[in-house]
Backbone as JSON, one array per atom type, in Angstrom:
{
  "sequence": "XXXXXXXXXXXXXXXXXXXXXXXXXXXXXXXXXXXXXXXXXXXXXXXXXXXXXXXXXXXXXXXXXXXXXXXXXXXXXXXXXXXXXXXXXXXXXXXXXXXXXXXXXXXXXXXXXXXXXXXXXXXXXXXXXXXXXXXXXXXXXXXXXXXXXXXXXXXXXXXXXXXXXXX",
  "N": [[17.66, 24.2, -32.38], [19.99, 22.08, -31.73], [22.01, 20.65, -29.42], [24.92, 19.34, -28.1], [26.77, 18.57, -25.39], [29.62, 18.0, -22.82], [29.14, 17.24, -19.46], [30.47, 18.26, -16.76], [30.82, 17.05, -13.09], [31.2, 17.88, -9.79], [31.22, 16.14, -7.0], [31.08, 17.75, -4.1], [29.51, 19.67, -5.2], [27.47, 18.57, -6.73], [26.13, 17.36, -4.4], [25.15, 19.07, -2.42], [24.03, 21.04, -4.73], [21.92, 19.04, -4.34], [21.09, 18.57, -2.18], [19.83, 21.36, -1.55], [17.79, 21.53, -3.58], [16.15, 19.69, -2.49], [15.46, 20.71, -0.04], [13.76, 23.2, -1.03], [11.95, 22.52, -2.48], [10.72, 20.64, -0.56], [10.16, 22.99, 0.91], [8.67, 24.42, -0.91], [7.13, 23.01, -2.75], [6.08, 20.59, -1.62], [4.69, 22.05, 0.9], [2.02, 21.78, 1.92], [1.88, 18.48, 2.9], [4.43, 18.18, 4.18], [4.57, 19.59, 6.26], [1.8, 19.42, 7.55], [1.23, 16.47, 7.77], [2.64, 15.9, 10.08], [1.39, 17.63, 12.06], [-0.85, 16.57, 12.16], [-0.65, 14.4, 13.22], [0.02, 15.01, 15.79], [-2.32, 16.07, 16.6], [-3.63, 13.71, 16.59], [-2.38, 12.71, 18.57], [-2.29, 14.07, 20.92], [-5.4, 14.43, 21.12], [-6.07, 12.31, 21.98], [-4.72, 11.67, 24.15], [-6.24, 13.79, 25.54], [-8.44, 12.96, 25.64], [-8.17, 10.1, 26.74], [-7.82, 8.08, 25.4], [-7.36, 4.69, 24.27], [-4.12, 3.34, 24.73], [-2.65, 2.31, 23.02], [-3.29, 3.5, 20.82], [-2.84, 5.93, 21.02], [0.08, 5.23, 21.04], [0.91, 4.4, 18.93], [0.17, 6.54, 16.78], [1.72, 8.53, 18.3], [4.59, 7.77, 17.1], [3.91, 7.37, 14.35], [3.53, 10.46, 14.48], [6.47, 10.93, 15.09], [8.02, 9.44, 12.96], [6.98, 10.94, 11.27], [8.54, 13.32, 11.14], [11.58, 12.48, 11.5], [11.72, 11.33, 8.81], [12.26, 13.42, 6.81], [14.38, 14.5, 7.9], [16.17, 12.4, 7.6], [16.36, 12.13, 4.65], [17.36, 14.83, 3.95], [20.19, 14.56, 5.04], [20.34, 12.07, 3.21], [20.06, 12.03, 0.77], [21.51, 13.98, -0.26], [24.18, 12.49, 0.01], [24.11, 10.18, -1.61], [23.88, 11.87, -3.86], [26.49, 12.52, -4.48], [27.56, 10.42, -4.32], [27.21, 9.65, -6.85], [27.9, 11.17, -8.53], [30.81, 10.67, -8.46], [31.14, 8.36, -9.43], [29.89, 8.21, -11.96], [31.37, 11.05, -13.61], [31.41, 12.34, -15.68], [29.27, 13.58, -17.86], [26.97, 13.28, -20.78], [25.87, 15.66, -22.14], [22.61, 16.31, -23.47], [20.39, 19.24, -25.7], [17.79, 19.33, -27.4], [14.84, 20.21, -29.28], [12.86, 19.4, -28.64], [13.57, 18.24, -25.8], [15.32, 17.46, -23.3], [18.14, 15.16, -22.7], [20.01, 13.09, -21.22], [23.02, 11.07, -20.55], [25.99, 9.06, -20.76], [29.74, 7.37, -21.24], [29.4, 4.9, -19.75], [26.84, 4.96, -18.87], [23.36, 4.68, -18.53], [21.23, 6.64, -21.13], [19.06, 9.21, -20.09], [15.8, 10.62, -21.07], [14.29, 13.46, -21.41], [11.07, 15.28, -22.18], [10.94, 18.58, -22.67], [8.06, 19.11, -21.89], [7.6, 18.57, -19.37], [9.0, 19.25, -17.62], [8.87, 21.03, -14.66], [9.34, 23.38, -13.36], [12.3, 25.87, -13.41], [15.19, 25.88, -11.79], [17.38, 27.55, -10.19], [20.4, 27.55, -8.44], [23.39, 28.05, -6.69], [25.46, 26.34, -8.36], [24.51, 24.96, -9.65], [21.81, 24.32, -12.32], [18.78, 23.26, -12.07], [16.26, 21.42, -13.2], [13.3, 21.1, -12.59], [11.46, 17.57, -11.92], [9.2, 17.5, -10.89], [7.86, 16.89, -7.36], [9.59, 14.98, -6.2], [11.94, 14.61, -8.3], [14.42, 16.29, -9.92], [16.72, 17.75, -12.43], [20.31, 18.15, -12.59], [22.12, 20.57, -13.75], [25.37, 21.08, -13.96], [26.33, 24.39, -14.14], [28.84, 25.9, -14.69], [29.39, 23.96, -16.91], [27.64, 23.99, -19.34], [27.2, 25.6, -22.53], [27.58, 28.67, -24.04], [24.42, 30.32, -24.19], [23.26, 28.16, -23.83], [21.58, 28.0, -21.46], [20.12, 29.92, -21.71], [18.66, 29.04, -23.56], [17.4, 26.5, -22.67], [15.11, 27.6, -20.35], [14.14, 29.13, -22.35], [12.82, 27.05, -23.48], [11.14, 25.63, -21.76], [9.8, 27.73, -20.39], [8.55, 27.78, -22.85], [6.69, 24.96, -23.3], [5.61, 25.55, -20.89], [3.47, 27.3, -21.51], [2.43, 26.05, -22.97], [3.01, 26.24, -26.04], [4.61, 23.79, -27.42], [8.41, 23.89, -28.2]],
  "CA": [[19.0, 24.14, -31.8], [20.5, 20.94, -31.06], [23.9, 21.04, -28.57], [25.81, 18.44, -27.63], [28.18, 18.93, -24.24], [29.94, 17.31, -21.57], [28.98, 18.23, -18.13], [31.48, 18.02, -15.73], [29.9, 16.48, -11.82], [31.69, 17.55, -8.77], [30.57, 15.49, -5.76], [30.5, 18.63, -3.15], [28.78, 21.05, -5.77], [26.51, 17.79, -6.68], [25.5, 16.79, -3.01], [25.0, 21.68, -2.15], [23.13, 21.27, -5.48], [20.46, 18.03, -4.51], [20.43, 19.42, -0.6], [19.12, 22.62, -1.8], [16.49, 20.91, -4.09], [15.35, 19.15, -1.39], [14.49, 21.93, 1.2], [13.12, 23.83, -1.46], [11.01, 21.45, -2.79], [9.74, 20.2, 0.99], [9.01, 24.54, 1.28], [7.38, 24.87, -1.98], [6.37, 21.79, -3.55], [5.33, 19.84, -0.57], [4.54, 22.32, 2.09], [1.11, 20.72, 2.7], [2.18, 17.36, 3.38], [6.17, 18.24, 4.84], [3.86, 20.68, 7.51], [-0.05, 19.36, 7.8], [0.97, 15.36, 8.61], [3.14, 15.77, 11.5], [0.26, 18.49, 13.02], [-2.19, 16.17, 11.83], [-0.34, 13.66, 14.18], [0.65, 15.95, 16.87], [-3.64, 16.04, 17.13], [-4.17, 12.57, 17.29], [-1.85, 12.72, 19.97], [-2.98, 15.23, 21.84], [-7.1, 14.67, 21.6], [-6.06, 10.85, 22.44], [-4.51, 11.8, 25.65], [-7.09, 14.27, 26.54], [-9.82, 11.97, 25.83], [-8.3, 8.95, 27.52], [-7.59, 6.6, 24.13], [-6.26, 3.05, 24.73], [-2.6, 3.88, 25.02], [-1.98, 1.53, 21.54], [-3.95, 4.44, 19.67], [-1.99, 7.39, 21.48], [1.11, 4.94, 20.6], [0.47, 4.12, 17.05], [0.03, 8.3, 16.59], [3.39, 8.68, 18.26], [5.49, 6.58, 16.31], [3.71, 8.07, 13.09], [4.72, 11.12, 14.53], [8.36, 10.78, 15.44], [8.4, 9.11, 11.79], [7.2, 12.18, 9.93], [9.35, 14.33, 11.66], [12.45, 11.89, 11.08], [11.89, 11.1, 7.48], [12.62, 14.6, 5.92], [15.7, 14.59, 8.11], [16.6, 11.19, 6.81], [16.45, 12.27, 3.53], [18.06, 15.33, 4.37], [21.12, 13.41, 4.87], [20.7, 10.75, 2.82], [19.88, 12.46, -1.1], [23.36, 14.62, -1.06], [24.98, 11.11, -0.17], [23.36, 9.53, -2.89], [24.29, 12.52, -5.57], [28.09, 12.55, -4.17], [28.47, 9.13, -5.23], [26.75, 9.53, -8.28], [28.86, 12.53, -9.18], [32.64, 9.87, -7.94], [31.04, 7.09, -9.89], [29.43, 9.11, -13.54], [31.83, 12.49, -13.04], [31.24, 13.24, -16.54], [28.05, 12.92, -18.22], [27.18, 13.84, -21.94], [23.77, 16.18, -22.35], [22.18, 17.0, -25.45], [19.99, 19.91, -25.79], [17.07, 19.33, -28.83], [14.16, 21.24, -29.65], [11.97, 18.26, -28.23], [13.75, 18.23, -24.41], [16.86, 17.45, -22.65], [19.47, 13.76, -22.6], [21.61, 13.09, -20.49], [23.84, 9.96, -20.84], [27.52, 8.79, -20.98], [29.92, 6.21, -21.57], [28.95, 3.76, -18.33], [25.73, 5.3, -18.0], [22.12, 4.82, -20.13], [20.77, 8.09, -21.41], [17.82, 9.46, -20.35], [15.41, 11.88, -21.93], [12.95, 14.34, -20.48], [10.9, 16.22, -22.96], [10.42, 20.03, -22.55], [6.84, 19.84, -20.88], [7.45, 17.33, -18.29], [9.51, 20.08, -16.89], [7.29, 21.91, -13.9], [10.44, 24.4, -12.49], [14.03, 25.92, -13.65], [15.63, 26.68, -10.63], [18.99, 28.0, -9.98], [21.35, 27.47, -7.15], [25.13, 28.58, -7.05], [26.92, 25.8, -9.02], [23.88, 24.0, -10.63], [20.51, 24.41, -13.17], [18.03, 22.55, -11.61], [15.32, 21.1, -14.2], [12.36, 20.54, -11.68], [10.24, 17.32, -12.76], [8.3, 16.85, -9.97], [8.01, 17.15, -5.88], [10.89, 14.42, -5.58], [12.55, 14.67, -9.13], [14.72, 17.04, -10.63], [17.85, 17.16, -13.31], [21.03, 18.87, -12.0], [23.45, 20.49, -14.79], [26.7, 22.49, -13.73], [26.59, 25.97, -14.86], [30.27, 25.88, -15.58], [28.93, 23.38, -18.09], [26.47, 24.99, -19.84], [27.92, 26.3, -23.2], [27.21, 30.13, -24.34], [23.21, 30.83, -24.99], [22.1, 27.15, -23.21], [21.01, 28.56, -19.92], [18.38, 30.75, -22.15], [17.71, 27.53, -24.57], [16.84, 25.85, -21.52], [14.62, 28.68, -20.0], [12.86, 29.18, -23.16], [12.07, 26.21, -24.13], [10.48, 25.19, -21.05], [8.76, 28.71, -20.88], [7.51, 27.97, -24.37], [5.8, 24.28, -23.06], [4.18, 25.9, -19.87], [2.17, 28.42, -22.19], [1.52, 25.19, -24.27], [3.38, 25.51, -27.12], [6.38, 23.0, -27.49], [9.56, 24.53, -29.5]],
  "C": [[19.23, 22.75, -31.22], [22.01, 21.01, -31.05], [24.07, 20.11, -27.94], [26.98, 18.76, -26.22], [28.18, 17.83, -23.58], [29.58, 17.85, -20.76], [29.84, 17.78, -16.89], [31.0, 17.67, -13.83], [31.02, 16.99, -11.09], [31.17, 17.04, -7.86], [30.29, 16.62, -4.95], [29.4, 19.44, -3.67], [27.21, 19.69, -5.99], [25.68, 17.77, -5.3], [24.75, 18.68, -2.43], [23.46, 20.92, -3.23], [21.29, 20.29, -4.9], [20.39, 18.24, -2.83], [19.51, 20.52, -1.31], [17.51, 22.62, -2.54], [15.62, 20.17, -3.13], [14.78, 19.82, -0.44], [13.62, 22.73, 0.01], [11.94, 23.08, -1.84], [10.24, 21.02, -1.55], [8.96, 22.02, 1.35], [7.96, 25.02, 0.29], [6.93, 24.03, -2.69], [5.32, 21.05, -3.14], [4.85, 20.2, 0.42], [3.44, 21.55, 2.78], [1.76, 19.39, 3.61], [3.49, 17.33, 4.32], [5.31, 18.87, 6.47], [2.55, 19.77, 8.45], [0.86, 17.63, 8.29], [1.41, 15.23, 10.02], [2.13, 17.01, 12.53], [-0.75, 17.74, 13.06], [-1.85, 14.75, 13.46], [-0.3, 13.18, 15.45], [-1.18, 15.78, 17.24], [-3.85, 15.05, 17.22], [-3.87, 12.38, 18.79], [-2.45, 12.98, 20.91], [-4.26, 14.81, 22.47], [-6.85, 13.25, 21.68], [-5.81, 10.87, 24.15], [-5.38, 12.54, 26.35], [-8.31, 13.32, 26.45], [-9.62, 10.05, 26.21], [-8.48, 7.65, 26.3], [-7.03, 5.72, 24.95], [-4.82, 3.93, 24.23], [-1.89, 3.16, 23.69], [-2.21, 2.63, 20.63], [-2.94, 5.79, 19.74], [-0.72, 6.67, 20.95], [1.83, 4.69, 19.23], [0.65, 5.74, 16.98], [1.26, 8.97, 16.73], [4.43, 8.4, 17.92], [5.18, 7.57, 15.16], [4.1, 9.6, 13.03], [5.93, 11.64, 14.73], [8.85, 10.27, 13.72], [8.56, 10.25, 10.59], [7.89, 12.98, 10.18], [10.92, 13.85, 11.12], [12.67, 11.24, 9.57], [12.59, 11.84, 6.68], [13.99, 14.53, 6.28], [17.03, 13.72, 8.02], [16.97, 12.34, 5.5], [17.32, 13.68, 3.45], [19.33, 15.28, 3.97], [21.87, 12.82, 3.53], [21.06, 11.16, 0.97], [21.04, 13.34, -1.31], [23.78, 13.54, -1.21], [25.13, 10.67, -1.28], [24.16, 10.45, -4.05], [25.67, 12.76, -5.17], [28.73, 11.6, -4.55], [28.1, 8.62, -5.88], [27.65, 10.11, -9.14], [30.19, 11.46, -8.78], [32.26, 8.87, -9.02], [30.56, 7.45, -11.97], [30.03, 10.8, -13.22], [31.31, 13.39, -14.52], [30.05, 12.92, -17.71], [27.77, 13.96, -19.22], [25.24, 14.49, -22.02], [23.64, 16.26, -23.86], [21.28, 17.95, -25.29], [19.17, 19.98, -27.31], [15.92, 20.56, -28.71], [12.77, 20.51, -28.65], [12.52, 18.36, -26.11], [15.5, 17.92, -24.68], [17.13, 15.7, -22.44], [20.15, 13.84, -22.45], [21.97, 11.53, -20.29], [25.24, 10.17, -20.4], [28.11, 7.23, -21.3], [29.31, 5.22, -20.76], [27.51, 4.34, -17.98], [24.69, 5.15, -18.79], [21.68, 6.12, -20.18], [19.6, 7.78, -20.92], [16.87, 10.72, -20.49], [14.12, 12.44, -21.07], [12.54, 15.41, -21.71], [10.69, 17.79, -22.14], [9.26, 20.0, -21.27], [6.53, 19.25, -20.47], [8.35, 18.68, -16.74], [8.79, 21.1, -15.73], [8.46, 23.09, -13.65], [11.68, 24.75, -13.03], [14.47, 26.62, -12.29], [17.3, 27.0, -10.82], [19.53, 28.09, -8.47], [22.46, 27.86, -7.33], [26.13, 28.26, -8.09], [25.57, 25.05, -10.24], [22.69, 24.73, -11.74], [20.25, 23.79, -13.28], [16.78, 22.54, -12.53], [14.22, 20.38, -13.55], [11.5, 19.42, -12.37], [9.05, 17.02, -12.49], [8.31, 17.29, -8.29], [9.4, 16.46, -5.29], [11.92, 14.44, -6.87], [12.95, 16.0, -9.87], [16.78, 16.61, -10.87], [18.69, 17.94, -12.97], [21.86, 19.16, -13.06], [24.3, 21.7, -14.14], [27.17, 23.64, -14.72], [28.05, 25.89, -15.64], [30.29, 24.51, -16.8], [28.73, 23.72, -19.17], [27.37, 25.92, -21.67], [27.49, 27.47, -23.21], [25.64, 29.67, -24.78], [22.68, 29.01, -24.41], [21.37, 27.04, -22.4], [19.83, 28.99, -20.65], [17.74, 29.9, -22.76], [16.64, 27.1, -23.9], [15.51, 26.54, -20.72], [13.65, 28.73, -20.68], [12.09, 28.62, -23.43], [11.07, 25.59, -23.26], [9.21, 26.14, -20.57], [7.39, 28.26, -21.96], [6.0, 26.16, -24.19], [4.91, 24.87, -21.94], [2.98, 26.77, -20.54], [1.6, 27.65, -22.85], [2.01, 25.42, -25.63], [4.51, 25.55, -27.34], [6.74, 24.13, -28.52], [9.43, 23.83, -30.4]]
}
């Protein structure tokens, strides 16, 4: 099956869609690291002040953690921003659907291709179909996109690389 569409970007449903990837992803992708550094921190802290560290070591510790704590909520923030005025600036962006993976392009924009079993996640959110490729990467397409029978294309075909064998 190879399908050709437009996909239509709204900025609010864009910015919903790459929030939502982002908490999920910090609860199930990254919990270690989103959880364990700022505790790991929180103990330097701590067994610095009870054991009477130089006050650079307890300060250094506190900084690192006020940082990990304020990063996520940076980003937070900052990655709808980002896909709101991605979605004002590329509103309409041309996919393709092969047997091999997924391309997405347009006129003002370079294509780019993700095979099948680079794919780790299909997630679903309200407006989007989220193509997980990683802890910080994933491909956003608007359902009201989506022609008849691409939602399952999509599904299967990424099914069919996690068992190991490409479509």
């Amino acid at each position: 099956m190879i399908q050709t569409f437009d996909a239509i970007y709204d900025p609010e449903e864009a910015a919903r869609a790459e929030r939502t990837f982002y908490v999920r992803s910090l609860l199930e992708l990254r919990r270690a690291s989103t959880l364990g550094t700022p505790i790991t921190f929180l103990a330097f802290v701590v067994g610095g002040l009870l054991l009477d560290a130089p006050i650079w070591f307890v300060a250094l510790f506190a900084l690192w953690l006020a940082l990990s704590l304020l990063g996520p909520l940076f980003f937070y923030v900052a990655r709808p921003i980002a896909a709101r005025r991605h979605a004002l600036a590329h509103p309409v962006r041309q996919i393709k659907l092969t047997q091999e993976g997924i391309e997405v392009g347009g006129v003002d924009l370079r294509s780019a291709k993700v095979e099948w079993r680079r794919v780790k996640h299909v997630w679903e959110t309200g407006d989007y179909l989220l193509l997980v490729l990683g802890k910080f990467v994933s491909v956003g397409i608007p359902k009201r996109s989506l022609p008849e029978g691409a939602d399952a294309f999509v599904r299967a075909s990424v099914k069919e690389c996690r068992r190991g064998r490409p479509r």
